[in-house]
N, C-alpha and C positions, 0 to 999 in steps of 0.2 A: 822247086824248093821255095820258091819267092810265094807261090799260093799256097804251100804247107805250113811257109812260117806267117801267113797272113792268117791262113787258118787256125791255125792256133793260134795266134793274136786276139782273130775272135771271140776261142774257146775262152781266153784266158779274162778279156771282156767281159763276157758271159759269166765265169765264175767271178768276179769283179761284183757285176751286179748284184747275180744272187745276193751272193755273199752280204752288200751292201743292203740289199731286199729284208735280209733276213735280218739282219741286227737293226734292223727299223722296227719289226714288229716285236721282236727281244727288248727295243729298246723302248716300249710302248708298255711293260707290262712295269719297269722302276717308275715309269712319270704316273701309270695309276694306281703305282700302289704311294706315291707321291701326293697321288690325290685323293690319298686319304685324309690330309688334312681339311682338305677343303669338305670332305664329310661330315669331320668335328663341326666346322664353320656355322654348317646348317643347325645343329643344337644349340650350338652357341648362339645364335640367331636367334633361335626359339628361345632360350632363357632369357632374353633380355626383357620382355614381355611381363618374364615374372619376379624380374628385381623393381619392375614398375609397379606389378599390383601388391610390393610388400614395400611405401615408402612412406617418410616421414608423415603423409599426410592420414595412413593407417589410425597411428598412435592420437592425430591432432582429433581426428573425428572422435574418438573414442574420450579426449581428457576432460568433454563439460562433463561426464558422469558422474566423476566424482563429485564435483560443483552443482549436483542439485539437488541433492538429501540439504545442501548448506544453505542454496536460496530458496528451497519450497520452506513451510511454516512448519514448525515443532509440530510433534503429534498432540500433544499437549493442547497444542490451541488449534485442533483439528473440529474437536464437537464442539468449542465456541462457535465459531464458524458456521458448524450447522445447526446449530439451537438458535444463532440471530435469527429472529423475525422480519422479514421486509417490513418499510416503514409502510401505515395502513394509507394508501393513496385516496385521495380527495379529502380527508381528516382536517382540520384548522389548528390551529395553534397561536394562544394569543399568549403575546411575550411581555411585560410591563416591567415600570421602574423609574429608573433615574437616569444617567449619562453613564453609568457603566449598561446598561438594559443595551442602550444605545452603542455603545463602543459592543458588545457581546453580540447584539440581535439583530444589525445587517449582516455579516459573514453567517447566522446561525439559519437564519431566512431563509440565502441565496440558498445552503445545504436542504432545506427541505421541501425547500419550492423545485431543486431539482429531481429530488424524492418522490416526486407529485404531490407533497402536501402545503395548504394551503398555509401561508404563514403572516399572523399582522403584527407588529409593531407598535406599540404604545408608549413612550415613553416622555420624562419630564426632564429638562438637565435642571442640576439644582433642586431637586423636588429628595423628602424623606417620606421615613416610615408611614408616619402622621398625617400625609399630604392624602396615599394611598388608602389609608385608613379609614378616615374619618370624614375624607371629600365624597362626592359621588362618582366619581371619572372610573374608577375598576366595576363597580357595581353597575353602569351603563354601557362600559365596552364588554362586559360578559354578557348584559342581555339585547347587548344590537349583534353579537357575531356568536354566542352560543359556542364557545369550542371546545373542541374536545381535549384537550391540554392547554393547561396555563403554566407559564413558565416567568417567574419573580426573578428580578436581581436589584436589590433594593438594602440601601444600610450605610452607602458610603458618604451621605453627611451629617452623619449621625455619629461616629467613632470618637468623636473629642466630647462628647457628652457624659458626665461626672456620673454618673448612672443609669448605666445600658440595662440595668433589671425593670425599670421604668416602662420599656420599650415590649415587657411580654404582653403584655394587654392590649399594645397596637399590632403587635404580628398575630395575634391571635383573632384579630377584628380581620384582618387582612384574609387569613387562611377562612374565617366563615362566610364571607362575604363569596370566596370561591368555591365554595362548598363543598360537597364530595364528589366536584369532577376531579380528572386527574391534575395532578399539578407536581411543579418540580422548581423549588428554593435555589436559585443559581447565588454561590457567596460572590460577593467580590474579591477581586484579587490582591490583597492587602498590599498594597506599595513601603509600607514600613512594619520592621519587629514589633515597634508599641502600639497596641490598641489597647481598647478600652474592654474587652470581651464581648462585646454588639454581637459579634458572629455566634458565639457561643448562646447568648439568650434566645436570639433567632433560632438556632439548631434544636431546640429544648422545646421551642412553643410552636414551631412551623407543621407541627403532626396534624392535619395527616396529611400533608405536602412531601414529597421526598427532598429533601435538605442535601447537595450536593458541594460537599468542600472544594470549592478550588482549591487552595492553598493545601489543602493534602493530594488532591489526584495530580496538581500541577508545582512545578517549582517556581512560583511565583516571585520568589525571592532573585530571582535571575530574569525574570520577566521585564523585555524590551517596555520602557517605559515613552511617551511624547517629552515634548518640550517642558511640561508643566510638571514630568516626575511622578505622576499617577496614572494618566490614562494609559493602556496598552496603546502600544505601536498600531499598525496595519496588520503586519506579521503577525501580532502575537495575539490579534484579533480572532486573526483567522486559526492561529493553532487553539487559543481557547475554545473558539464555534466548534472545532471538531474535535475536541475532547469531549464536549457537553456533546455531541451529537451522537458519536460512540455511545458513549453513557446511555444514550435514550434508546438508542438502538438495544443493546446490551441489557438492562431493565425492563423492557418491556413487555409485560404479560397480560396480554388484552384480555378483557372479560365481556361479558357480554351489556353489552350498549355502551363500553369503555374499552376502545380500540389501543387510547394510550395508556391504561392501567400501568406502572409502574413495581415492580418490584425494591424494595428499601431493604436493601443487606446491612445496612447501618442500621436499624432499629432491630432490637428484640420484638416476640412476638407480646 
């Protein structure tokens, strides 16, 4: 009996196990379907990849577009742009005058001596219409350097003179003396409301010079002044030089064996 009830002991063992056996692999099929979550995991994994390629930096790359219809140039001023002639490289260019010549035609220089164009400088401080006129000094620097634009700024000690109609018969000496190379009338930039009309006679008899108003293409009247109350600043040097530069660029309709020929929108034909 003692080995019958050992033997079934064993039996009972035995079913023990099984039994234990088998609810392990039963119990194998809750933990994988358990591990279904860890299934989701892996997509979820993979999505993360593609909350990265949709992120704030998307939208950043994409915002200058709107912002450059607003900094390129109106179409408008599109075939300016392409109707500017380059300036004609190795050309000369003689500038004469008075102390605005001076104040205007270092910065105007620098501009087209980097242009490749050759540029000289002549000018008087203190010197007027008359000086130009009626001296030799214009008539000998036109035939020691031959240029191909002359460029005047001449008038500013002459404005307190009781009768600037006086003065057509020296700007008219002036413009034949340069004769029909190209040339371009730079005004002065009037430091005060009252003048005498000077500019105005000059604009009338400077034909066939192109007559270029500062005082209208510039607001002169806000124009940095020196110590003395007339002369342009540095600054305002250099934005006049590149206003008249423009201008000359802008104007410029060469002909033949007159590289700087001019265009004048301000004169009728």
């Amino acid at each position: 009996m003692l080995f019958i009830a050992r033997a079934s002991g064993f039996k009972k063992a035995a079913f023990f196990l099984a039994l234990a056996a088998g609810s392990g692999c039963s119990g194998a099929s809750p933990h994988g379907g358990s591990a279904a979550p860890s299934s989701p995991a892996g997509p979820a994994e993979r999505a993360a990849p593609e909350s990265t390629e949709a992120p704030p930096p998307a939208p950043a790359t994409m915002a200058p577009a709107p912002e450059t219809p607003e900094t390129s140039p109106p179409p408008a001023e599109g075939p300016k742009a392409e109707q500017a002639l380059p300036p004609p490289v190795g050309t000369k260019v003689l500038h004469v005058g008075d102390s605005f010549a001076g104040a205007l035609g270092i910065p105007l220089g620098k501009l087209l001596e980097e242009a490749g164009v050759k540029s000289i400088l002549k000018h008087k401080d203190s010197s007027y219409l008359t000086t130009w006129a009626w001296e030799p000094d214009l008539e000998q620097e036109i035939w020691r350097y031959n240029p191909d634009l002359v460029v005047v700024t001449l008038g500013a000690n002459e404005l307190g003179i009781a009768d600037p109609g006086q003065r057509e018969k020296t700007v008219k000496k002036i413009v034949s003396t340069i004769g029909q190379r190209p040339c371009l009338w730079v005004a002065i930039p009037l430091w005060s409301e009252r003048h005498n009309g000077l500019l105005e006679v000059i604009e009338k008899s400077a034909a066939p010079c192109v007559f270029y108003d500062t005082n209208r293409e510039m607001d002169t009247a806000h124009m940095a002044r020196i110590h003395d109350g007339i002369h342009p600043t540095n600054d305002a040097r250099r934005q006049w030089a590149e206003a008249v530069f423009g201008y000359l660029m802008a104007h410029r309709q060469p002909r033949a064996g007159a590289p700087w020929w001019l265009a004048d929108d301000r004169r009728g034909p």
